[in-house]
C-alpha positions in Angstrom: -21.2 20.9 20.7 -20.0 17.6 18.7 -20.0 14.3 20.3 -17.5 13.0 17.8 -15.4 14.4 14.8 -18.2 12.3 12.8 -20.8 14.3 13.9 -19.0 17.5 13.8 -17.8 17.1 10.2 -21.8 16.0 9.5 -23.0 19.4 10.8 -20.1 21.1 9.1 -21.4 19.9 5.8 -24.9 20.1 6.2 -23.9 24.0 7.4 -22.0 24.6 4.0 -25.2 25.6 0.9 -23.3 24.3 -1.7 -22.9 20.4 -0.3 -26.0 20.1 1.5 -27.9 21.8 -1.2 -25.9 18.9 -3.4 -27.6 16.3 -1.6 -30.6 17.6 -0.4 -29.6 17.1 3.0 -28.9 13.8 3.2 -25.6 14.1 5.0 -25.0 11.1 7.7 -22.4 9.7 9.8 -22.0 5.7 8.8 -24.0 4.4 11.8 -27.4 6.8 10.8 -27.7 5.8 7.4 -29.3 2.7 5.4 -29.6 2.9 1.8 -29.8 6.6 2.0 -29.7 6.6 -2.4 -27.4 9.1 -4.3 -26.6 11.8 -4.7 -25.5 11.8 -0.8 -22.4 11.8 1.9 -21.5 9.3 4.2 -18.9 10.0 6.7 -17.1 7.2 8.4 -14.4 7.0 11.3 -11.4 4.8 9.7 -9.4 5.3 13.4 -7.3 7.6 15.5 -3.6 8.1 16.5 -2.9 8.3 20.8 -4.1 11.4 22.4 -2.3 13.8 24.7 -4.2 13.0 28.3 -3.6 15.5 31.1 -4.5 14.1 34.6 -7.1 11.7 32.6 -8.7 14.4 30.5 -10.2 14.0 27.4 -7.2 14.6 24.8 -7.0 16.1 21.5 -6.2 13.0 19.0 -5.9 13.0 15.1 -8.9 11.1 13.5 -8.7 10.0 10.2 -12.2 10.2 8.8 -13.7 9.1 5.3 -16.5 11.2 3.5 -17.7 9.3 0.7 -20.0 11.3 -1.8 -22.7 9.1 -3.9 -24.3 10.2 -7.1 -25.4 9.1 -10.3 -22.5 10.2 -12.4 -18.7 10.3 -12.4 -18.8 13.7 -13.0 -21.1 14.8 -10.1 -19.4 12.5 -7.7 -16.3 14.4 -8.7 -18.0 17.5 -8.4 -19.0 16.3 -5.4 -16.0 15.6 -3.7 -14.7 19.0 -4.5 -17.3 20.8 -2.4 -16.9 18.6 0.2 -12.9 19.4 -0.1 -13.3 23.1 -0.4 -15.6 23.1 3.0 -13.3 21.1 5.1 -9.8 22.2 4.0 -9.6 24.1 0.8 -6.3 24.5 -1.0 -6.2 27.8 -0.8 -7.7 29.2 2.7 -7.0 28.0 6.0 -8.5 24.2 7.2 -11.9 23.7 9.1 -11.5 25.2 12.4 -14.7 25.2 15.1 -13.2 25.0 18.4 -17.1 25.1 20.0 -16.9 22.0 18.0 -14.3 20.8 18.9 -12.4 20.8 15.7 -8.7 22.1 16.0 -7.9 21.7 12.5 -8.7 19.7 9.2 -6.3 18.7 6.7 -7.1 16.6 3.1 -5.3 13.7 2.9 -6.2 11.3 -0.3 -8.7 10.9 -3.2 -10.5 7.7 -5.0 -13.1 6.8 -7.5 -15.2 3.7 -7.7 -18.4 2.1 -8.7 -20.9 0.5 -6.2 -22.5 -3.1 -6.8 -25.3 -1.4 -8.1 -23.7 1.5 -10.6 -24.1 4.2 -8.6 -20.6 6.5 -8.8 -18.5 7.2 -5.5 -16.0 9.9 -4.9 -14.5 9.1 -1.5 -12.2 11.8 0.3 -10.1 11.2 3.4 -9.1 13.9 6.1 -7.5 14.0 9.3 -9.5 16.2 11.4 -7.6 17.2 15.3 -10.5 16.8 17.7 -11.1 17.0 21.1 -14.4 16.7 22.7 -16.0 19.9 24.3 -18.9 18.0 26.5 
C-alpha cells in the first residue's frame, strides 16, 4: 500500500525491468533524493484538483505528478522518458491501474527537454495519476 501517488508511481517504476534496470535503481520521489547523478528518475508532486469526500473520507483526487529522467545524453534521456511513458500509460494499452495501490488510473499529459546547470540532459514527463489512499 502507497502513502502517496509519489510513492506509488516510485514502486511502479522500480517494478517495471526496463526503467529500473535504466537507472540502476535509482528511482526517488523529490523529498528522498540529493544529487542522486544520472542516469536517474525523480518524481515530484506539482498539485492536485478537489477530491470527492464522503462523510469525511479520504477522496479519490487527480494528482498531477512530474517524473523527470536524468542522463548523460539527449538521446538516453529521450529514451528514457519513453520507458517511463510506456510503464505508466502507454499509447497503445490501457493506463497504470493498482487499486491495492491506490492508483485508479494514469493518463500522459506533456513532454520537455532541457539541460541542467551542470550538462547533464533531462527528459521530464507529466501525468495525472487518480489516487486515493488505501491506509
Amino acid at each position: 500500500m502507497a502513502a502517496s501517488a509519489e510513492q506509488a508511481t516510485v514502486a511502479k517504476l522500480k517494478a517495471t525491468a526496463a526503467v529500473n534496470d535504466a537507472v540502476d535503481g535509482r528511482v526517488y520521489t523529490v523529498a528522498d533524493t540529493q544529487d542522486a547523478g544520472a542516469p536517474a528518475i525523480v518524481v515530484t508532486k506539482l498539485g492536485a484538483e478537489g477530491g470527492s469526500r464522503l462523510n469525511g473520507g479520504r477522496g479519490l483526487r487527480r494528482w498531477t505528478l512530474q517524473v523527470d529522467c536524468y542522463a548523460d545524453t539527449e538521446a538516453a534521456a529521450q529514451a528514457l522518458g519513453a520507458a517511463v511513458r510506456d510503464a505508466l500509460a502507454p499509447g497503445d494499452s490501457p493506463a497504470w491501474r493498482d487499486l491495492a495501490a491506490g492508483v485508479h488510473g494514469t493518463f500522459w499529459e506533456d513532454s520537455t527537454a532541457g539541460i541542467t546547470d551542470d550538462g547533464v540532459r533531462l527528459q521530464s514527463e507529466t501525468f495525472g495519476v487518480w489516487f486515493q489512499p488505501t491506509a
